[in-house]
C-alpha positions in Angstrom: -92.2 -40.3 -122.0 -89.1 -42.0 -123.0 -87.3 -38.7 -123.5 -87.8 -37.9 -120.2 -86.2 -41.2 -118.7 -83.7 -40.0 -120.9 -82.9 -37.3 -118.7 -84.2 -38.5 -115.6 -81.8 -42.1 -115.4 -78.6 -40.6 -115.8 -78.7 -39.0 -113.2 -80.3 -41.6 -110.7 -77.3 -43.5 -111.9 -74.8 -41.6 -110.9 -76.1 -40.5 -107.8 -76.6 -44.8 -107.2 -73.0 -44.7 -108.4 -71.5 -42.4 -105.9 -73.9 -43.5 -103.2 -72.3 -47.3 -103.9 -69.2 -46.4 -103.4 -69.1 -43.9 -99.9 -68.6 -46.7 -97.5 -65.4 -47.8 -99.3 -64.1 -44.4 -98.8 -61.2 -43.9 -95.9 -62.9 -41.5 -93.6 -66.3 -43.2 -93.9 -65.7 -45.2 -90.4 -65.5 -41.6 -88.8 -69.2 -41.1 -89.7 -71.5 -41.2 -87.2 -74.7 -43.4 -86.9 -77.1 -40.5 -88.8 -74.8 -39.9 -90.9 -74.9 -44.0 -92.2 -78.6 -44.2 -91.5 -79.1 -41.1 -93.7 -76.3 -42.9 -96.6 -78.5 -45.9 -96.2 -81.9 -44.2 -96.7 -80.6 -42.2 -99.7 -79.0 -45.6 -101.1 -82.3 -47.0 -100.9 -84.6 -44.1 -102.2 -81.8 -43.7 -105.3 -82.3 -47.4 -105.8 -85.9 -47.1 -105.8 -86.0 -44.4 -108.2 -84.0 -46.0 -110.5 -85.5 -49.0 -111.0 -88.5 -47.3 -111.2 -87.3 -45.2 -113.7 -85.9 -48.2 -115.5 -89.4 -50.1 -115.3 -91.3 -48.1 -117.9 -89.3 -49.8 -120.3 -89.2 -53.0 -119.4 -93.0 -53.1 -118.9 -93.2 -51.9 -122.8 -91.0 -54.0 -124.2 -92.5 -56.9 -122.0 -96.3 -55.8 -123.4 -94.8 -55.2 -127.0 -97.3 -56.4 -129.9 -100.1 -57.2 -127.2 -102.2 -54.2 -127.7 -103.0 -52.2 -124.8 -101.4 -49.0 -125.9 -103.0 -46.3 -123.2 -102.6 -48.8 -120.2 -98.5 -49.0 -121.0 -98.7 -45.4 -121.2 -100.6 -45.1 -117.8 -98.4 -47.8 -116.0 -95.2 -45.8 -117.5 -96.4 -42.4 -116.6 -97.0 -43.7 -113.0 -94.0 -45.4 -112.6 -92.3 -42.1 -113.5 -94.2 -40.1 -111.1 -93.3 -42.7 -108.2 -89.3 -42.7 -109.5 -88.8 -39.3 -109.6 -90.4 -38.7 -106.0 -88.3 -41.6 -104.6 -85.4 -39.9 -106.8 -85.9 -36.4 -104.9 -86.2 -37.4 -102.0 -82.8 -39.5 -102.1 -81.3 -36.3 -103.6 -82.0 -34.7 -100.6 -81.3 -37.3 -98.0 -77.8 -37.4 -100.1 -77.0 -33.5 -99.6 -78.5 -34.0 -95.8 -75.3 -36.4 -95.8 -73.0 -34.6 -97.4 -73.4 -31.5 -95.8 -73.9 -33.1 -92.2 -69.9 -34.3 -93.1 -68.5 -31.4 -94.2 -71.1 -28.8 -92.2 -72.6 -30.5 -89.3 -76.3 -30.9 -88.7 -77.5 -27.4 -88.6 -76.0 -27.1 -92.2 -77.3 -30.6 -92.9 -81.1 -29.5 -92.3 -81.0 -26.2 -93.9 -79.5 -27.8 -97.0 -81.9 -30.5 -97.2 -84.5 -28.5 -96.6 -83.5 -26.1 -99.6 -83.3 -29.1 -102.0 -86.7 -30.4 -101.0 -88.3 -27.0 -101.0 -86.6 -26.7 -104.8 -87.9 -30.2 -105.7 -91.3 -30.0 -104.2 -91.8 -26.4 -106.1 -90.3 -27.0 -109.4 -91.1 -30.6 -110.1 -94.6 -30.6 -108.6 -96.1 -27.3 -107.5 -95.2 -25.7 -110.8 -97.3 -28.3 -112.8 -100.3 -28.0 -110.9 -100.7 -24.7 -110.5 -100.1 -24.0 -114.4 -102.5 -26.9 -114.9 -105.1 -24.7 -113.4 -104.4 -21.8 -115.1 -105.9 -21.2 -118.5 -103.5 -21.7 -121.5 -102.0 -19.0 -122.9 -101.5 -18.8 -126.7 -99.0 -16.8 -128.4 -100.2 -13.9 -130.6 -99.0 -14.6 -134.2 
């Protein structure tokens, strides 16, 4: 588990990091009112998928030495689940953004609609349906 907030919390972070920073930038004013809603959205579903992501840690180290081993794993592993949905999904609002400012809308949608298609496949269709499969073992 904790190797995979390893990977996972960089990059919420940097995505928070850049999301932070947009408004401040000089051509942010010529935005238009989707384009801050959607900055605002992603700011908040990157900010909820980071401190979920964070959480998993600070439950153990709250619970450290008070027993209970399988209920921090349970708590971690769904905290992980709901941080990296509320991750994806402000990955995508982000590139909706992005794209929307350099591409317009049409490009906006198809874009975001990639990356959710790409998250929804690979982070959670992928799992399941090799969860249902039975296991293959290599031949040695």
């Amino acid at each position: 588990m904790l190797t995979e907030l390893r990977v996972a919390l960089p990059g919420a972070q940097v995505l928070l990091g850049f999301l932070l920073t947009v408004p401040f930038a000089t051509r942010f004013g010529r935005t238009t009112a989707l384009e801050r809603a959607t900055l605002f959205l992603s700011l908040l579903l990157t900010l909820g998928g980071t401190i979920m992501l964070m959480a998993p840690s600070v439950y153990h180290r709250l619970r450290w030495n008070r027993g209970g081993k399988s209920d921090v794993i349970l708590v971690a592993h769904r905290l992980f689940l709901v941080g990296s949905s509320l991750l994806g999904a402000g990955m995508v609002a982000a590139v909706f953004l992005v794209a929307s400012v350099l591409y317009g809308t049409a490009a906006a949608i198809a874009s975001a609609a990639a990356v959710a298609l790409t998250v929804g496949v690979t982070w959670y269709l992928l799992p399941r349906s090799r969860s249902r499969r039975p296991s293959i073992r290599r031949q040695e």
